[in-house]
C-alpha positions as CSV (number, residue, x, y, z in Angstrom):
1,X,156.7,-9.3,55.3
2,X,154.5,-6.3,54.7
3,X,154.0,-5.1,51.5
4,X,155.3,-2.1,52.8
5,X,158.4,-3.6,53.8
6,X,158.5,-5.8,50.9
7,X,158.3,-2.7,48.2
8,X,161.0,-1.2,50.3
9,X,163.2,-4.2,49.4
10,X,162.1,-4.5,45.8
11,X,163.7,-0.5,45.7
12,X,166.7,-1.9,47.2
13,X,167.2,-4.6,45.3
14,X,166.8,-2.9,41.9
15,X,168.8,0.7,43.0
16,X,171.5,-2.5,43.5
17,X,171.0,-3.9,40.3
18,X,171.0,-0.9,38.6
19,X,173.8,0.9,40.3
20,X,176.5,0.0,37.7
21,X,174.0,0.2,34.8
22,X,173.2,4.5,34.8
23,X,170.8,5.5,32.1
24,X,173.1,8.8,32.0
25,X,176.8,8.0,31.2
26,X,179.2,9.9,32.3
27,X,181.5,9.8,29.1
28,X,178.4,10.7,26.8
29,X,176.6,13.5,27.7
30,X,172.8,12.9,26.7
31,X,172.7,15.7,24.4
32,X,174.0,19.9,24.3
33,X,172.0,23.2,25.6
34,X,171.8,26.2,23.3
35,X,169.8,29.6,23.6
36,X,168.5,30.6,19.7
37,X,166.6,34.0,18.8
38,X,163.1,33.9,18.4
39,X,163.6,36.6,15.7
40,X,165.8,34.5,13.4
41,X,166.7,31.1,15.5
42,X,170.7,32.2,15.4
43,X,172.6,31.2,18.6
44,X,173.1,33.6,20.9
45,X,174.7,30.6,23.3
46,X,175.7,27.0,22.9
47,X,177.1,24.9,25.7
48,X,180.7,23.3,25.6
49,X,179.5,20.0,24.5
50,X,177.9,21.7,21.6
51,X,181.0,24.1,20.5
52,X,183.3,20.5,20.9
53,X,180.4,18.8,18.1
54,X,181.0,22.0,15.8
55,X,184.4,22.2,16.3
56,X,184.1,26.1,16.8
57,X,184.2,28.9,19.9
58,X,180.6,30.3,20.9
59,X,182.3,33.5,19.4
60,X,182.6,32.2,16.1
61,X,178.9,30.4,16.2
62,X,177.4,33.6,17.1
63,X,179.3,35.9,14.4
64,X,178.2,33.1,12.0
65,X,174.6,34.3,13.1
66,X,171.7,32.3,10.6
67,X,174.8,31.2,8.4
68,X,175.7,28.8,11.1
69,X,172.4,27.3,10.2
70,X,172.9,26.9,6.7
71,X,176.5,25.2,7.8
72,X,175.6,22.4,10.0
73,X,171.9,22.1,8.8
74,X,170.7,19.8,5.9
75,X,169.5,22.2,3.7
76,X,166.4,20.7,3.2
77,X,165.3,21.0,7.0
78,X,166.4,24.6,7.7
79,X,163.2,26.2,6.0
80,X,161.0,23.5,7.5
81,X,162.4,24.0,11.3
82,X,162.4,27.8,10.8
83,X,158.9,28.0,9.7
84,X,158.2,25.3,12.7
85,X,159.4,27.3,15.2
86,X,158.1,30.5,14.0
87,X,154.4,29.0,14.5
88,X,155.5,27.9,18.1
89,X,156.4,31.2,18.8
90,X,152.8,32.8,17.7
91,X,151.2,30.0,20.0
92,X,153.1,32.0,22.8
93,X,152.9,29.5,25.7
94,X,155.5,29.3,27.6
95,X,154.5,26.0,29.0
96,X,154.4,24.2,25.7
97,X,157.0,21.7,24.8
98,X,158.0,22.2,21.0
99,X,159.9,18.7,19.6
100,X,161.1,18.4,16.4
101,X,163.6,16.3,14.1
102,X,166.6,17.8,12.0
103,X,169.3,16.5,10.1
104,X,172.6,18.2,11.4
105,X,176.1,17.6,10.6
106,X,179.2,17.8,13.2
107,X,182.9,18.4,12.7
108,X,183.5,14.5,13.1
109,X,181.1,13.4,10.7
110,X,181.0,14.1,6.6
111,X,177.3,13.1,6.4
112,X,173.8,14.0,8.3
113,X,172.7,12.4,11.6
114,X,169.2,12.7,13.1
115,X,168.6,15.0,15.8
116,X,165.5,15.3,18.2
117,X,165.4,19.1,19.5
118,X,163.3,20.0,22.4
119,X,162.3,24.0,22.8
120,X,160.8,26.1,25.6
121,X,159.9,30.0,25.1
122,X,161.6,32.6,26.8
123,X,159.5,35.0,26.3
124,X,161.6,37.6,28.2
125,X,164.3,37.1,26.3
126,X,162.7,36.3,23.4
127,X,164.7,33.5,22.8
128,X,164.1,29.4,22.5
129,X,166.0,27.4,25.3
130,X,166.4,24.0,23.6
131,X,168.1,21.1,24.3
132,X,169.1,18.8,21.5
133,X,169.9,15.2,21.2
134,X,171.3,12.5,18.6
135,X,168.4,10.3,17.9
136,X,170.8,7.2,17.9
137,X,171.4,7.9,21.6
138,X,167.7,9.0,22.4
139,X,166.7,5.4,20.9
140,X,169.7,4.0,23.4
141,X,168.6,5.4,26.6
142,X,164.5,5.0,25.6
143,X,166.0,0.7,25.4
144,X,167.9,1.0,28.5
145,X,164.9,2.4,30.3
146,X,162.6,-0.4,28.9
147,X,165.3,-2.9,30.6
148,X,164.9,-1.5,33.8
149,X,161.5,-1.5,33.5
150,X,161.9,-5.1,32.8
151,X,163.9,-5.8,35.6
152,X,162.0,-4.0,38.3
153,X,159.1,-6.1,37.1
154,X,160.9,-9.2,37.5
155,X,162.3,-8.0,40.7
156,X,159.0,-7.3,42.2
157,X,157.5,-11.0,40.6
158,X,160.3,-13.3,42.4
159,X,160.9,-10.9,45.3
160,X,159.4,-13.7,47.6
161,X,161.3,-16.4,46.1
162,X,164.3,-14.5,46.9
163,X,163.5,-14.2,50.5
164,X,163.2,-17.8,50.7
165,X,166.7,-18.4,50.0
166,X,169.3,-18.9,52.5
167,X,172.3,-16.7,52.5
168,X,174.4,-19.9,51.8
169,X,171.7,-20.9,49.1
170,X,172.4,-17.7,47.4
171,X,176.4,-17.6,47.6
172,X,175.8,-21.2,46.0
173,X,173.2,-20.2,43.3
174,X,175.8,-17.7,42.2
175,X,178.7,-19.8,41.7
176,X,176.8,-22.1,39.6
177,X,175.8,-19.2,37.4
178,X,179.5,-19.1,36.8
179,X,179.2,-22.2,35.1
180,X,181.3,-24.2,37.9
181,X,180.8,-28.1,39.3
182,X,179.6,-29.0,42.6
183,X,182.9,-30.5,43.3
184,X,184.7,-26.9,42.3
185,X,181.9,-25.6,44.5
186,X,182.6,-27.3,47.4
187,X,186.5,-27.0,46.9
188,X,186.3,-23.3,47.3
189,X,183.6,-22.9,49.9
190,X,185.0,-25.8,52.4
191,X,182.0,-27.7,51.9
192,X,181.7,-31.6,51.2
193,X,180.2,-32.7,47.8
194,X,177.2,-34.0,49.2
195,X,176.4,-30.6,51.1
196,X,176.4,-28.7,48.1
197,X,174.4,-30.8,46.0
198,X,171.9,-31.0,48.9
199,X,172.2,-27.1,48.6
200,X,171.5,-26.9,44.7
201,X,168.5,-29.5,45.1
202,X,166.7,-26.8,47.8
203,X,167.4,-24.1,45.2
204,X,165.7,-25.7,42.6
205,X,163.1,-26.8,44.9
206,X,162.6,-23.2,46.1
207,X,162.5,-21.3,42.9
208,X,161.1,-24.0,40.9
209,X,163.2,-23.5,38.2
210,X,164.2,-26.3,36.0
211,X,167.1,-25.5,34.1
212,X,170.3,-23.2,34.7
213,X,169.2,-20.7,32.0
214,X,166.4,-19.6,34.6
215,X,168.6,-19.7,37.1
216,X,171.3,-17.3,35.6
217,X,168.6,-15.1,34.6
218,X,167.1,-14.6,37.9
219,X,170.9,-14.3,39.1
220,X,171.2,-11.2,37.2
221,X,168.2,-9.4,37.5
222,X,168.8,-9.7,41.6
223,X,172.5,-8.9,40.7
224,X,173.7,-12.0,42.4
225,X,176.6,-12.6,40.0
226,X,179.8,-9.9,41.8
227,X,182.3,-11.3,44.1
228,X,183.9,-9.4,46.4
């Protein structure tokens, strides 16, 4: 196999793995969007998912204007992220990325959670476009990123092994995983006893694992463990 060829199958094999495992769920949006002054940092728009954490209408967020601050801020990080802000704004670069933690406290919730908030200048607007996220989820999506890293590497380390499996080697490596005898195996794939152990002594022999924990764990980083 090329290495071409072979990369293109490593792609195809993880986008398989990783196709019921998204980074980006659907029921928990990554964080919410809002638009603040540069003149004062009041909201002058704040996406759905925000108003649904506040429990309040854009309408009533803007009237608020800075009070809305004092409201859901910790009051000991509102003159801190002001004043951090305001020296972004004097950098004037509308290519920089401004990051920054705050404490912030939602309609759900009767104490503080840490946010990381991400800011852009619009300097024709002279407004910040920011996006901001809870940090418990930021520190969820940074691990689920370091597993598919993980993966791809193993992937790409026993991609050649996994060619050298038979397609009835690898129906039979994946009902093992399952934790099921030979005899079971061979009950439900028409096989005799014999055939199957003959089967699981070439896996071995191929991988050159020696134990079923190796075995499992290579069955679900190729994603070897769905029936249909």
């Amino acid at each position: 196999m090329s290495n071409e060829a072979l990369k293109a199958e490593i792609q195809e094999r993880l986008a398989d793995k990783m196709s019921g495992e998204s980074i980006f769920s659907n029921e928990e949006p990554l964080g919410f969007y809002h638009v603040n002054r540069q003149e004062d940092a009041s909201i002058v728009f704040l996406d759905e998912e925000g108003c649904k954490l506040y429990g309040k209408s854009l309408e009533e967020i803007k009237a608020l204007g800075t009070g809305f601050l004092l409201e859901c801020m910790h009051p000991n990080d509102v003159e801190r992220c002001i004043q951090t802000l305001n020296e972004f704004r004097e950098r004037d670069n509308e290519k920089e990325i401004l990051s920054y933690f705050q404490r912030i406290r939602t309609v759900s919730s009767d104490h503080y959670e840490l946010y990381l908030t991400s800011v852009r200048l619009n300097k024709k607007d002279n407004t910040y476009c920011c996006i901001t996220c809870p940090m418990l989820r930021v520190l969820t999506i940074k691990n689920q990123i370091i597993k598919s890293l993980d993966t791809y590497e193993y992937i790409k380390s026993h991609m050649k092994i996994f060619k050298m499996l038979s397609k009835r080697e690898v129906e039979i490596l994946s009902w093992v995983c399952t934790g099921m005898s030979a005899l079971e195996i061979a009950e439900c794939l028409h096989l005799s006893h014999h055939t199957v152990e003959k089967h699981k002594k070439n896996i071995f022999g191929k991988t050159g694992f020696s134990n079923n924990k190796e075995l499992m764990e290579f069955a679900l980083n190729f994603n070897l463990l769905g029936f249909d």
